[in-house]
C-alpha positions in Angstrom: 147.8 88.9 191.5 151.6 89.8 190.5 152.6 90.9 187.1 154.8 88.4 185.4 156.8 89.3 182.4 157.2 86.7 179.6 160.3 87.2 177.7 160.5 85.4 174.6 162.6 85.1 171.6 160.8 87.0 169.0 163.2 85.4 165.9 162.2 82.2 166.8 158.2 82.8 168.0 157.6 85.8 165.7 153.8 85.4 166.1 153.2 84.7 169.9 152.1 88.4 170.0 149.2 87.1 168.0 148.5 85.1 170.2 148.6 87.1 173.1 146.6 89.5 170.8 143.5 86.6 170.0 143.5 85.9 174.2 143.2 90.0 175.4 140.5 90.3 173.0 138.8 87.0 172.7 135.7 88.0 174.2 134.8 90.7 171.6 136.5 87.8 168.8 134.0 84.8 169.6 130.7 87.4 169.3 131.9 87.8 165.3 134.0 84.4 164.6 132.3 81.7 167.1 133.2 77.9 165.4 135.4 79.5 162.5 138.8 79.7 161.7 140.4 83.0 162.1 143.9 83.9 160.5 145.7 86.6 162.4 148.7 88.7 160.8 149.8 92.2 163.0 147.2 92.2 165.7 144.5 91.9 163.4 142.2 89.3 161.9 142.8 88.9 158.5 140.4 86.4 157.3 137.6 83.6 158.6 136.9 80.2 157.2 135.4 76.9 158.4 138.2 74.7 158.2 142.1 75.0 159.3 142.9 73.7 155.5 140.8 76.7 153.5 142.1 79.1 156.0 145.9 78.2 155.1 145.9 77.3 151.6 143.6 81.0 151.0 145.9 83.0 153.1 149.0 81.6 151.9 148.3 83.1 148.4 148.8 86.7 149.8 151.3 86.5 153.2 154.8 83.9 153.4 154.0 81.2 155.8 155.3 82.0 159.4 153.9 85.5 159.0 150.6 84.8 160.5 148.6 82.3 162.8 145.4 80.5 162.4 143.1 79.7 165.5 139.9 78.2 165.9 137.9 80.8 167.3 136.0 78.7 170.2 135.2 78.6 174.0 137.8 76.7 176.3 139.6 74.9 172.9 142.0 72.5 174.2 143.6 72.7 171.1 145.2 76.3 171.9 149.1 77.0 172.2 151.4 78.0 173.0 150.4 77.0 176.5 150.7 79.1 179.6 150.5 77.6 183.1 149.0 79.7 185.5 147.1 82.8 185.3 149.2 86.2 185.5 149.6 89.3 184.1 151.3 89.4 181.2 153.6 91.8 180.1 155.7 90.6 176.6 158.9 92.2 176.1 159.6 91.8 172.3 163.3 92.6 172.7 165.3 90.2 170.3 168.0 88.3 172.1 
C-alpha cells in the first residue's frame, strides 16, 4: 500500500481533520457512542445525543457553527462524508493555501 497525501484547503474545510480524527479512532469510538450522535470539536468528542437535531441545537449554545462536526457514530454509515475513494494512507497537510 503507498502513502498518499491529501492536501486540502483548511479555510474552506476547517473540520475535515475531525473527520480524519472520528475514522483513525473509530474502533475505540463505536465501543462508547454505538447508535448516537457524537459532536466533534479539536480532535475530541465533545458531546453524544440520539438525534442529529439535539446534538446541534445543544452544542450550538457553547461553540459558533462551523467550529465542529456531528457524526452518527455507527458501523459502515452510508451517510458519512466527506467521501474518500480508495483505501490509502493518509497523510493531511494542513498548510493553508
Amino acid at each position: 500500500m503507498t502513502e498518499a497525501t491529501i492536501r486540502y484547503n483548511a479555510v474552506k474545510y476547517p473540520n475535515f481533520k475531525e473527520y480524519l480524527w472520528y475514522e483513525a479512532n473509530e474502533k475505540e469510538l463505536l465501543k462508547q457512542y454505538q447508535g448516537r450522535y457524537i459532536v466533534i470539536k479539536n480532535e475530541q468528542v465533545i458531546g453524544d445525543y440520539e438525534s442529529r437535531k439535539q446534538a446541534r441545537q445543544e452544542t450550538l449554545k457553547n461553540h459558533e457553527s462551523g467550529s465542529f462536526i456531528i457524526h452518527l457514530c455507527s458501523i459502515g454509515d452510508p451517510r458519512r462524508a466527506p467521501r474518500i475513494s480508495g483505501r490509502q494512507i493518509v497523510v493531511v497537510d494542513t498548510k493553508r493555501t
